[in-house]
VEXMARPA-497440 format. One line per 4 residues: number of its first residue (from 1); their letters; for each residue y, z, x of N, C-alpha, C. Coordinates in nm, 2 decimals, decimal comma, padded with zeros to 4 digits, always signed. Atoms other than C-alpha are relative to their C-alpha. Example, Ala and Ser with C-alpha at 12.3 -4.5 7.8 and 13.67 -1.06 7.14 Angstrom:
1> AS> -00,12/+00,00/+00,09/-00,45/+00,78/+01,23/+00,12/+00,00/+00,09  -00,11/+00,00/-00,09/-00,11/+00,71/+01,37/+00,11/+00,08/-00,08 .
REM end
This chain:
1> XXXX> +00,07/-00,12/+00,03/+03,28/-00,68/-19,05/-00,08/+00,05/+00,12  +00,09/-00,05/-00,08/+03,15/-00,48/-18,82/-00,17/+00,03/+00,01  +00,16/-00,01/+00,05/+02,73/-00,43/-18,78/+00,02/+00,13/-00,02  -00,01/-00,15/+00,01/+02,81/-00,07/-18,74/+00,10/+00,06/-00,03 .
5> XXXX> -00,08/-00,10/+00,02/+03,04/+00,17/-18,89/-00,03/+00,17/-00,04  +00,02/-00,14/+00,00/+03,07/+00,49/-18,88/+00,12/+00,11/-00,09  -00,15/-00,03/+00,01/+03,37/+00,70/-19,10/-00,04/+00,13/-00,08  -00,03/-00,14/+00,02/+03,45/+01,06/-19,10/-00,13/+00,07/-00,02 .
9> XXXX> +00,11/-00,08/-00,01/+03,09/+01,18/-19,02/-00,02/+00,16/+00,01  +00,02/-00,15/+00,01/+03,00/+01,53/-19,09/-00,16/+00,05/+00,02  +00,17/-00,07/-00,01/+02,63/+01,73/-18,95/+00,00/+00,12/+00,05  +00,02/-00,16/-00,03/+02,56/+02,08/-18,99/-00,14/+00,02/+00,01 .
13> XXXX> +00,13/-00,11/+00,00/+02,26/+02,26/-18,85/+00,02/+00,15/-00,03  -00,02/-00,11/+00,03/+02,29/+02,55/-19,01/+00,14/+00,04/-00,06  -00,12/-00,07/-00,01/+02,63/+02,71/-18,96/+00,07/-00,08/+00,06  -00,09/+00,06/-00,14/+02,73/+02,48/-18,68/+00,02/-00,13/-00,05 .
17> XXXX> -00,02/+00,14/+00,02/+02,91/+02,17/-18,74/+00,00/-00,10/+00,15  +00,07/+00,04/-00,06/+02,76/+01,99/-18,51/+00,14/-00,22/+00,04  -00,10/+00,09/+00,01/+02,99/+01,68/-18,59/+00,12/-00,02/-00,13  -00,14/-00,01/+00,10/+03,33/+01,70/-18,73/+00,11/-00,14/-00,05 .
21> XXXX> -00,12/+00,10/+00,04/+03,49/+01,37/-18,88/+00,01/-00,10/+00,09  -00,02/+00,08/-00,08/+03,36/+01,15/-18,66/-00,01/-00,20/-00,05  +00,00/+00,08/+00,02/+03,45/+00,78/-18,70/-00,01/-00,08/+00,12  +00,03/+00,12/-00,06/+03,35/+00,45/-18,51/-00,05/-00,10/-00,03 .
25> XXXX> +00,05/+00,13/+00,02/+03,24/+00,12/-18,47/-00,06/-00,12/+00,07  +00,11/+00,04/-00,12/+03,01/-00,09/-18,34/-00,01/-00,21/-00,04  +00,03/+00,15/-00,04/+03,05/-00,53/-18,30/-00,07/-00,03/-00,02  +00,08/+00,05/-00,07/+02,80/-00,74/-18,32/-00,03/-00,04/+00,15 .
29> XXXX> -00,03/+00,01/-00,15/+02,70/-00,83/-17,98/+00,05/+00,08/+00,10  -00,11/-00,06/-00,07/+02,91/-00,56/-17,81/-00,16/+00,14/+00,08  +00,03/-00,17/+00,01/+02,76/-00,24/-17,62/+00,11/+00,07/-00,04  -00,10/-00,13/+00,02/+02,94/+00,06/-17,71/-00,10/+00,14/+00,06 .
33> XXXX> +00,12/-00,09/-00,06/+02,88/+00,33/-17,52/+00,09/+00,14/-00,04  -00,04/-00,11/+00,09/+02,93/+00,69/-17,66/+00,00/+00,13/+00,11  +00,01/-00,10/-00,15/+03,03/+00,98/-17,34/+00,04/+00,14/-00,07  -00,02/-00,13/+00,02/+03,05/+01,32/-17,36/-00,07/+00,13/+00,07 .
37> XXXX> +00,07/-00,08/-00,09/+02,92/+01,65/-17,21/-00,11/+00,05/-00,09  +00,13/-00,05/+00,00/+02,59/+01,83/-17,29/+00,10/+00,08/-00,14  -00,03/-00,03/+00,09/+02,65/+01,93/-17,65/+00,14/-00,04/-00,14  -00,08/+00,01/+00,06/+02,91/+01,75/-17,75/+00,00/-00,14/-00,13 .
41> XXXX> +00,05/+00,13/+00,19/+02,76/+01,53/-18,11/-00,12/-00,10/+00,10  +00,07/+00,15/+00,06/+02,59/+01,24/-17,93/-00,11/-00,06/-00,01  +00,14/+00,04/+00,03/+02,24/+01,25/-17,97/-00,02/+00,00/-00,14  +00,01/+00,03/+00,13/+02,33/+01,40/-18,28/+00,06/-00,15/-00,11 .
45> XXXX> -00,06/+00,09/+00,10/+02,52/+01,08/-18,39/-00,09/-00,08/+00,02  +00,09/+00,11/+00,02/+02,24/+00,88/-18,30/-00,04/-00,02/-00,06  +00,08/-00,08/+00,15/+02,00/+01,10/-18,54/+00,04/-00,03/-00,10  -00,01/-00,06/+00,13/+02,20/+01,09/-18,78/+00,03/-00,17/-00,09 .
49> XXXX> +00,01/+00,16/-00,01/+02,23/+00,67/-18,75/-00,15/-00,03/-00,06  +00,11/+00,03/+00,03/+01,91/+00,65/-18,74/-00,12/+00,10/-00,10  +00,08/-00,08/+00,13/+01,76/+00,88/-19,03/-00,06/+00,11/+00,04  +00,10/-00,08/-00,05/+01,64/+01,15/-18,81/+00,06/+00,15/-00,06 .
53> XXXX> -00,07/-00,09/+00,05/+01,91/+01,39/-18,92/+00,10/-00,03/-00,12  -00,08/+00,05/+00,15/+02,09/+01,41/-19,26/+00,13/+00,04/-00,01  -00,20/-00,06/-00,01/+02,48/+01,43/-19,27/+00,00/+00,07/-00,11  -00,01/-00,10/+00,14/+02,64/+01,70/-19,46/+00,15/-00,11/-00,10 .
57> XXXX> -00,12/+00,04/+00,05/+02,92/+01,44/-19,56/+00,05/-00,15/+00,08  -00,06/+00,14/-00,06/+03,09/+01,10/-19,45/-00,09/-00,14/-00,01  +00,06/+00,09/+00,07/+02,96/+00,73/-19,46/-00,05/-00,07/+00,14  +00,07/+00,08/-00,11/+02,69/+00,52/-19,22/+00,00/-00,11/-00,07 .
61> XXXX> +00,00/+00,11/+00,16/+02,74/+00,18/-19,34/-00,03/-00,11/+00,15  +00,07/+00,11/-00,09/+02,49/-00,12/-19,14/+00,02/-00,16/-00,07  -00,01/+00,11/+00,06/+02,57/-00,44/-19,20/+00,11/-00,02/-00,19  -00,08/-00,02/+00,10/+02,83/-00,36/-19,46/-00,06/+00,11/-00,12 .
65> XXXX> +00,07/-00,06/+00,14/+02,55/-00,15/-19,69/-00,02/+00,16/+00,09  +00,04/-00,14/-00,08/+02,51/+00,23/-19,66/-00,11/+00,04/+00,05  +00,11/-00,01/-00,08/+02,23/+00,38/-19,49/-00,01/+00,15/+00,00  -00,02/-00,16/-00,05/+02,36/+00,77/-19,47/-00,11/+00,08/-00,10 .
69> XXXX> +00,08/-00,06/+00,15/+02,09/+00,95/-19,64/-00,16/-00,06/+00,04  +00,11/+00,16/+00,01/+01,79/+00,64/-19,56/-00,07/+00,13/+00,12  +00,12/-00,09/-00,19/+01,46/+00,82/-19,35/-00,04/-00,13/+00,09  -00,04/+00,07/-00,16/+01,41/+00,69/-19,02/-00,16/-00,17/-00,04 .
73> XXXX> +00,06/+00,10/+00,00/+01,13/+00,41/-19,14/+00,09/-00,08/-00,08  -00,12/+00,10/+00,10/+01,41/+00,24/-19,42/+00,04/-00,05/+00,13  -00,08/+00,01/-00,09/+01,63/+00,26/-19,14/-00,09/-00,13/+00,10  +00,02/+00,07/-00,08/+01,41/+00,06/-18,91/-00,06/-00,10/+00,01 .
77> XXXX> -00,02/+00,14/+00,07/+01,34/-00,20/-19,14/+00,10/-00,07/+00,02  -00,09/+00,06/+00,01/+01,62/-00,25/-19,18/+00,10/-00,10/+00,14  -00,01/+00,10/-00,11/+01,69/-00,37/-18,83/+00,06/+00,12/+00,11  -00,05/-00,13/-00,11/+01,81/-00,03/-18,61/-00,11/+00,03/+00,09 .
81> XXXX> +00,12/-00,05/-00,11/+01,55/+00,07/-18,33/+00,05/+00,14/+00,05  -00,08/-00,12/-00,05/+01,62/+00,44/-18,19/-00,10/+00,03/+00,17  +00,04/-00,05/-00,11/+01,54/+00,53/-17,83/+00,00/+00,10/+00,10  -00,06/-00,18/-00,01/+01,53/+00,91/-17,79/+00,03/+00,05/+00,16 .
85> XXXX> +00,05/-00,05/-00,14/+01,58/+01,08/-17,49/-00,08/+00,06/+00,03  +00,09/-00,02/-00,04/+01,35/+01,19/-17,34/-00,14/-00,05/+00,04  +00,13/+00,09/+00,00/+01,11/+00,90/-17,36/-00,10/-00,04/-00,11  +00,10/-00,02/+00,10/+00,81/+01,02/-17,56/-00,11/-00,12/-00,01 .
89> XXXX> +00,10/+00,14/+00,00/+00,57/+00,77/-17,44/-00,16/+00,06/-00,03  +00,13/-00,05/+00,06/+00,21/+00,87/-17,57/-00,09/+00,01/+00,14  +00,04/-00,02/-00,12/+00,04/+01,00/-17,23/-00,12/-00,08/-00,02  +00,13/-00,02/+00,03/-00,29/+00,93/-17,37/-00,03/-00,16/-00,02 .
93> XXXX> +00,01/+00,10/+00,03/-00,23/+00,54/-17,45/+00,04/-00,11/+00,12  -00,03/+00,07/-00,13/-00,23/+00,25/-17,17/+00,20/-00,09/-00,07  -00,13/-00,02/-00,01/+00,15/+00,14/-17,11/+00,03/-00,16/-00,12  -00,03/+00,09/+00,10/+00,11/-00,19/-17,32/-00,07/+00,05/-00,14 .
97> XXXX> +00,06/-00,12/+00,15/-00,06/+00,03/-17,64/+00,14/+00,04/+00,01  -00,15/-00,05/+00,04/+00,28/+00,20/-17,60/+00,11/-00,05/-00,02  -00,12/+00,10/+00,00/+00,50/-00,10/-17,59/-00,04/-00,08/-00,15  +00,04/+00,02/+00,15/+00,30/-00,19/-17,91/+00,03/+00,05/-00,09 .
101> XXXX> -00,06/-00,08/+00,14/+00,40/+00,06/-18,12/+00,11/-00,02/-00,04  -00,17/+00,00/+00,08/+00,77/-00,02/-18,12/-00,04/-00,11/-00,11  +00,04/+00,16/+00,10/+00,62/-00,34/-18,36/-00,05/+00,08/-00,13  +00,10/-00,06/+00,14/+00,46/-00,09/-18,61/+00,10/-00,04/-00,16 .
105> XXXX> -00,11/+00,02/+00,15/+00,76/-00,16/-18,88/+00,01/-00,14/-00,05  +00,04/+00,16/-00,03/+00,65/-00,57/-18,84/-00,15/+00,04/-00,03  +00,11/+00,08/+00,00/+00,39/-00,75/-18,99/-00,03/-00,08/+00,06  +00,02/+00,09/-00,08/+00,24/-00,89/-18,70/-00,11/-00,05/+00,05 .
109> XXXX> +00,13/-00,01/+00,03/-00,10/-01,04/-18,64/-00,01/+00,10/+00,17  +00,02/-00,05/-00,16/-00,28/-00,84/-18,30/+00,00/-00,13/+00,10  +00,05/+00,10/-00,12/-00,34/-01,15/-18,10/+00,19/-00,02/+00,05  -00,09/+00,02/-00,01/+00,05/-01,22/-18,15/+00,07/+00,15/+00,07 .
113> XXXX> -00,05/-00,14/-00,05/+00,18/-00,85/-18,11/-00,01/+00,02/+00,20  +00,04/+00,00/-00,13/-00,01/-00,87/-17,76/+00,07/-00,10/+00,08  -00,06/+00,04/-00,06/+00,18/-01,18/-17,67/+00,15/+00,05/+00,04  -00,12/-00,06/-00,09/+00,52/-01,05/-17,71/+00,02/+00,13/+00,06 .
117> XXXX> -00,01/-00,10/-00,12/+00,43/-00,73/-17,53/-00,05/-00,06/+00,13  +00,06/+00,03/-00,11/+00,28/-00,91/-17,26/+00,18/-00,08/+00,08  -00,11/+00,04/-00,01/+00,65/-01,10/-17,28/+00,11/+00,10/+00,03  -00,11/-00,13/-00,06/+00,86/-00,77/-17,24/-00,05/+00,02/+00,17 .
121> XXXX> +00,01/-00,02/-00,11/+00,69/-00,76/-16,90/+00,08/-00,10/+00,15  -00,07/+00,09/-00,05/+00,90/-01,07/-16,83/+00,17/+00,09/+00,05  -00,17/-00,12/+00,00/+01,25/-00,81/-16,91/-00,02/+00,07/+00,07  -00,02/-00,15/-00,07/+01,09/-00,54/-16,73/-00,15/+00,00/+00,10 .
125> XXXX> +00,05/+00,04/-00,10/+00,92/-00,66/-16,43/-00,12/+00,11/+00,09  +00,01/-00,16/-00,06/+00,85/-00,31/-16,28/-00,15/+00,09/-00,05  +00,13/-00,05/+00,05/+00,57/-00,17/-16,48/-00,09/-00,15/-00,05  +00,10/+00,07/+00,00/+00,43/-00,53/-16,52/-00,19/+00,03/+00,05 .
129> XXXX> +00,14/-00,04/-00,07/+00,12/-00,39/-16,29/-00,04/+00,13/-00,06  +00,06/-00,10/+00,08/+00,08/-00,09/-16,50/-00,01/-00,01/-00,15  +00,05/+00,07/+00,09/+00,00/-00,31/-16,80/-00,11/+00,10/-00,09  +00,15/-00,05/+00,08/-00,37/-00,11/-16,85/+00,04/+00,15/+00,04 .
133> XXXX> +00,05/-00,13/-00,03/-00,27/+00,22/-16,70/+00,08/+00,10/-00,11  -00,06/-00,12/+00,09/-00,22/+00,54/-16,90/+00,14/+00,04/+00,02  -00,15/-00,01/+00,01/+00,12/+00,63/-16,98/+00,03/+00,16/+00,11  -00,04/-00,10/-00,09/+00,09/+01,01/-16,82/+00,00/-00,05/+00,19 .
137> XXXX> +00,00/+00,01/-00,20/+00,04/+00,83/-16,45/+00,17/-00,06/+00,00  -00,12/+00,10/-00,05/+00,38/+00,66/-16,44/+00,11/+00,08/+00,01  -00,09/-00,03/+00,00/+00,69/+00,76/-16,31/+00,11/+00,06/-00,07  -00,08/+00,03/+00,07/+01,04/+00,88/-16,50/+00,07/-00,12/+00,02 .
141> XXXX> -00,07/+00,14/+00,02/+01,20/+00,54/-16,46/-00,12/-00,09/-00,06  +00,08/+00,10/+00,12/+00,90/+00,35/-16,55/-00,04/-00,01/-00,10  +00,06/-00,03/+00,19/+00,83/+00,56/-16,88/+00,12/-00,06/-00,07  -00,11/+00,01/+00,07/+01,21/+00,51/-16,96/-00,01/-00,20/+00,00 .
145> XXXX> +00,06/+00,11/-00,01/+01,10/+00,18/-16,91/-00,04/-00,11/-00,09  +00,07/+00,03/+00,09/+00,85/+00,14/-17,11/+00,06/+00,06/-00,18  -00,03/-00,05/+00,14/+01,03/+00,33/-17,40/+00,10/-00,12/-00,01  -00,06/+00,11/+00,01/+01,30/+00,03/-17,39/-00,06/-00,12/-00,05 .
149> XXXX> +00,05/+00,15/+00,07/+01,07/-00,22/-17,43/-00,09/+00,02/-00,12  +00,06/-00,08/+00,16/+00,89/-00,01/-17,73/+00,11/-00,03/-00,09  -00,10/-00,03/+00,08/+01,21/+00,00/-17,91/+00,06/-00,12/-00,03  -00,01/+00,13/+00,05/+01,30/-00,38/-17,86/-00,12/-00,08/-00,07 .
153> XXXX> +00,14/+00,05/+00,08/+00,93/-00,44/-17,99/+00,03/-00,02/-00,14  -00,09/-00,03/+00,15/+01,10/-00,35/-18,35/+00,09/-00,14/-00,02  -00,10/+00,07/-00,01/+01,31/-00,67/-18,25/+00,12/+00,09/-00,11  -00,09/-00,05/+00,12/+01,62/-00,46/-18,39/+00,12/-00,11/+00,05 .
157> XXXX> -00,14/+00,05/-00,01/+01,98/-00,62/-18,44/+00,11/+00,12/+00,04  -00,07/-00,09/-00,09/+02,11/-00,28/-18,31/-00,12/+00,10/+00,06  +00,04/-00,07/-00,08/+01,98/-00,07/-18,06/+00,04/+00,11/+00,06  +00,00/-00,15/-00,05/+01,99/+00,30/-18,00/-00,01/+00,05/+00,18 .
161> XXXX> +00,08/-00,03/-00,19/+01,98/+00,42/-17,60/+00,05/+00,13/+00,03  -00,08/-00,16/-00,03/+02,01/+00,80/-17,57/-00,06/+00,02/+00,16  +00,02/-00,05/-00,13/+02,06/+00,89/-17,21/-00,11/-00,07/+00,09  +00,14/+00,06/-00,05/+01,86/+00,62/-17,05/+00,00/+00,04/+00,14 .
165> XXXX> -00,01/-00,07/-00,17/+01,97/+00,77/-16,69/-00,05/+00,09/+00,00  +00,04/-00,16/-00,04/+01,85/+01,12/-16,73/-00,08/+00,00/+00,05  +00,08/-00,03/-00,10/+01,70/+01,25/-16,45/-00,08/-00,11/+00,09  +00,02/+00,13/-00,07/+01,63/+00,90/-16,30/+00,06/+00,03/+00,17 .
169> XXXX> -00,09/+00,02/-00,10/+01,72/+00,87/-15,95/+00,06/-00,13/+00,00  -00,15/+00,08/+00,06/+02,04/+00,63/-15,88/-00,10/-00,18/+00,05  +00,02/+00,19/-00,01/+01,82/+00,32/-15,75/-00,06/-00,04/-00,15  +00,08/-00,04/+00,15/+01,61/+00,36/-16,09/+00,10/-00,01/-00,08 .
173> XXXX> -00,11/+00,02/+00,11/+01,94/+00,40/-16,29/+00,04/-00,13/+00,04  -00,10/+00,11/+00,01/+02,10/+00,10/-16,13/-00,09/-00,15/-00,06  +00,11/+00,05/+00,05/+01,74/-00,08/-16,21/+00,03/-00,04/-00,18  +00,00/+00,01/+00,14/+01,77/+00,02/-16,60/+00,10/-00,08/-00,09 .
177> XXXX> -00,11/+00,09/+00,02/+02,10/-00,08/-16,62/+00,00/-00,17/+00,00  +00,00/+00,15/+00,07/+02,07/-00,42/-16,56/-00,08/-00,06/-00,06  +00,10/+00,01/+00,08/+01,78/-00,42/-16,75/+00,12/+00,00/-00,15  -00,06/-00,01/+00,10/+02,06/-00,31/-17,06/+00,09/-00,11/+00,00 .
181> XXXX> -00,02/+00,10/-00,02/+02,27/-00,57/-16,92/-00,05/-00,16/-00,04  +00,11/+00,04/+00,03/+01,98/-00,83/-16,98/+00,03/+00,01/-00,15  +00,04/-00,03/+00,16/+01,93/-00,70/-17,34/+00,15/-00,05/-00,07  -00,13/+00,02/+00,06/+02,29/-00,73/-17,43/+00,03/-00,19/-00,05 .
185> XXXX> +00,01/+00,16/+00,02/+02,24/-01,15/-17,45/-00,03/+00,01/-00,14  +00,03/+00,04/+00,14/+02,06/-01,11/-17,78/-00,01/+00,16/-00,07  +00,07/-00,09/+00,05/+02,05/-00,76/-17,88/+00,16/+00,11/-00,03  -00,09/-00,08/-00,05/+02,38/-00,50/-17,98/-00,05/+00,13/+00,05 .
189> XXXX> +00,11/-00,11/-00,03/+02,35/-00,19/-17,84/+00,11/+00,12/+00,00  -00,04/-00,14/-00,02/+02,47/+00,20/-17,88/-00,05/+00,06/+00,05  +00,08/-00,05/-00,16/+02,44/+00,38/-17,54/+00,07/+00,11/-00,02  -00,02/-00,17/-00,03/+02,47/+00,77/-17,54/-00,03/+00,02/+00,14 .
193> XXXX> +00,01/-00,03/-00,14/+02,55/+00,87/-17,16/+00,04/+00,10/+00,04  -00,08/-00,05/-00,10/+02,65/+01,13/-16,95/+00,06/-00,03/+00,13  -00,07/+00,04/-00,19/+02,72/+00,92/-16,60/+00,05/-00,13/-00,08  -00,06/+00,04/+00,08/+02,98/+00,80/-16,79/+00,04/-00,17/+00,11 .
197> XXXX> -00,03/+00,17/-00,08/+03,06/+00,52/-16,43/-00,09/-00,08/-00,07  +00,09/+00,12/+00,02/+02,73/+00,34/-16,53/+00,02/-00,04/-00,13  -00,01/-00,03/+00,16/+02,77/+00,39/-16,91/+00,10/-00,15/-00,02  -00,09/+00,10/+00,05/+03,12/+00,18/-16,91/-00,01/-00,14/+00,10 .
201> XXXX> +00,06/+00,15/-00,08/+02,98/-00,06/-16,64/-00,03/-00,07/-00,10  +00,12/+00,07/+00,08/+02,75/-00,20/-16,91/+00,12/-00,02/-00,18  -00,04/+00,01/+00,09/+03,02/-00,16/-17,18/+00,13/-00,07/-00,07  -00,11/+00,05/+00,04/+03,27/-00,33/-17,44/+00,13/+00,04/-00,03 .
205> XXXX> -00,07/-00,09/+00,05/+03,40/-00,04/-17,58/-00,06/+00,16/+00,04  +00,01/-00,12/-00,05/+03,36/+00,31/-17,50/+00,06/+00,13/-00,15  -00,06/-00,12/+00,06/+03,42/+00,66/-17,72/-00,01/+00,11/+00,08  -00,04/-00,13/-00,04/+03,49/+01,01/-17,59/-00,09/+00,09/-00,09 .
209> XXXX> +00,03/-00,13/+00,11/+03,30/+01,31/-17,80/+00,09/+00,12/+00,09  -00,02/-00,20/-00,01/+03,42/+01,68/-17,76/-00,02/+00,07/-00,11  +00,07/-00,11/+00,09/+03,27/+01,91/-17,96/-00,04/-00,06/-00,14  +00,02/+00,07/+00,18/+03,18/+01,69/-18,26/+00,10/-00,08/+00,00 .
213> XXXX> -00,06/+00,07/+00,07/+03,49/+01,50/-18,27/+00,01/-00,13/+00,16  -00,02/+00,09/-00,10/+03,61/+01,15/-18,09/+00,12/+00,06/+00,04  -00,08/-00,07/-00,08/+03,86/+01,24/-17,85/+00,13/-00,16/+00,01  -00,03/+00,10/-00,07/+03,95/+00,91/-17,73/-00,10/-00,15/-00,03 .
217> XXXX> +00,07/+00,10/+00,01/+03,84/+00,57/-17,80/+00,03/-00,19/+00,07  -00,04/+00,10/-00,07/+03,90/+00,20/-17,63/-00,13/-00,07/+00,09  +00,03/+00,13/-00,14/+03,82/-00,09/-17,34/-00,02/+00,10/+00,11  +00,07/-00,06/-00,09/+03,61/+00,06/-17,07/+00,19/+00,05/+00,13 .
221> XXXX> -00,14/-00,01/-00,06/+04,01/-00,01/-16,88/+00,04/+00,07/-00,05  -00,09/-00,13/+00,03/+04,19/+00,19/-17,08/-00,11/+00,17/+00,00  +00,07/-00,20/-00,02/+03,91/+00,55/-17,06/+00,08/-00,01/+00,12  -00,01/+00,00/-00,13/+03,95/+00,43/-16,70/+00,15/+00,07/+00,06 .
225> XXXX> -00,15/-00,04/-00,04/+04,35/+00,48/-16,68/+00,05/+00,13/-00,07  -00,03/-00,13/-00,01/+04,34/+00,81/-16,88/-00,05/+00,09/+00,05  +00,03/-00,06/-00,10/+04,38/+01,04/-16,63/-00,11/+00,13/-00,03  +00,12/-00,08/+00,10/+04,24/+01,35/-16,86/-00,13/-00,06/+00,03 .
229> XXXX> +00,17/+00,04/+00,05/+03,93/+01,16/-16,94/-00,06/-00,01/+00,15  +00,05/+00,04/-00,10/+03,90/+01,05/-16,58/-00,01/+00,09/+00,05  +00,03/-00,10/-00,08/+03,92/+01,37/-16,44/-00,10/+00,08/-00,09  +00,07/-00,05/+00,01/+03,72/+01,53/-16,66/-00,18/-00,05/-00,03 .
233> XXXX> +00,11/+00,02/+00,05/+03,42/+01,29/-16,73/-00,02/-00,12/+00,11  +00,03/+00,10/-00,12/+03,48/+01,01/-16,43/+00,02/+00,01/+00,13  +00,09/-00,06/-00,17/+03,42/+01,22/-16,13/+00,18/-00,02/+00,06  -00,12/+00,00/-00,07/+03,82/+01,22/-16,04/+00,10/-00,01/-00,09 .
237> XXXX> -00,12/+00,05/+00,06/+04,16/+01,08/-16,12/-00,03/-00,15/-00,07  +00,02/+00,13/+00,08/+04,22/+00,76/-16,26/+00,04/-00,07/+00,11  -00,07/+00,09/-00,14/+04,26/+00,50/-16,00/+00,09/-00,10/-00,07  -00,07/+00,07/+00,08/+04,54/+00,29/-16,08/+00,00/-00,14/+00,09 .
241> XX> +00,02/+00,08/-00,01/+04,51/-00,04/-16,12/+00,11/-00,12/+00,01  -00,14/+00,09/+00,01/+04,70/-00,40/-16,06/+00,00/-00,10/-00,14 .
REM end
């Protein structure tokens, strides 16, 4: 059984179907990473995973039980963590205060909560020295950073990663990455990307979106060899392999 399934998803905002019939599936253990261009479902499939948005139809089923319908605290009981893009680190709170909050859905005592945030500094080395400082001084890579280690705070058995590269520069992305890399030992993970190279670096399986639906689905090797996909989403042709 899969931890994640996904079959024949349907989400309208409004008028717009947003996602049309989309099905997938997600391993334990496995990343899967989800590519597509600027508008085409996959933030919304995150949302709609994680309780933020409500399908008009089809079935979210975790751990074999449904979930489609569940608001985003059920949901994060239940063992899902979501990691939005954009960050959303609380400017106003010092960077371990914000690595605390991914724990709010855990009963945990404070003395302990502060140990294993002090222990994410082990996973994410980088903002270790900005431990006490406010969240608005820090960098985009070190907030996306800190939203990572927020979100495994939740200890989830799956893990949400919308667009952890956006607007990062490439030393910073290659940084995060093996940071996801890392996580992948005890953690599964669903990775929404646009730089689709890094995306299937880090991946077991791979899907395609266009316009709401999967296009294409498989082993990071097979996106790689269709040429389609490669020309339009892997910066060329397909390089052929031995």
């Amino acid at each position: 059984m899969p931890l994640l399934e996904i079959r024949d998803l349907v989400v309208r905002y409004g008028e717009i179907e947003a996602l049309r019939g989309v099905s997938l599936s997600v391993a334990r253990g496995q990343v899967v990473t989800l590519l597509g261009a600027n508008g085409a479902g996959k933030s919304t499939t995150l949302r709609a995973i994680s309780g933020l948005t409500k399908p008009a139809s089809g079935e979210i089923l975790f751990e074999g039980k449904s979930i489609a319908g569940l608001g985003p605290e059920a949901i994060v009981r239940m063992g899902i963590s979501h990691v939005p893009e954009g960050r959303r680190v609380f400017p106003g709170l010092t960077v371990k205060e914000n690595i605390m909050l991914g724990a709010s859905n855990r009963r945990v005592r404070k003395a302990e909560l502060s140990r294993e945030a002090d222990a994410m500094f082990e996973l994410f080395p980088d903002i270790r020295k900005f431990a006490d400082s406010l969240g608005w001084t820090l960098s985009g890579g070190q907030l996306q950073m800190v939203a990572v280690a927020r979100g495994l705070m939740a200890k989830p058995r799956l893990l949400l990663l919308d667009e952890p590269s956006l607007g990062l520069a490439p030393v910073i992305v290659q940084a995060v990455f093996r940071i996801i890399s890392e996580i992948r030992r005890t953690t599964t993970v669903l990775l929404v990307e646009q730089n689709a190279r890094m995306g299937l670096s880090v991946a077991d399986t791979g899907y395609v979106l266009e316009t709401g639906r999967i296009v294409l689905g498989g082993q990071p090797d097979e996106l790689w060899g269709n040429e389609a996909i490669a020309a339009a989403y892997l910066g060329g042709h397909a390089r052929v392999r031995a």
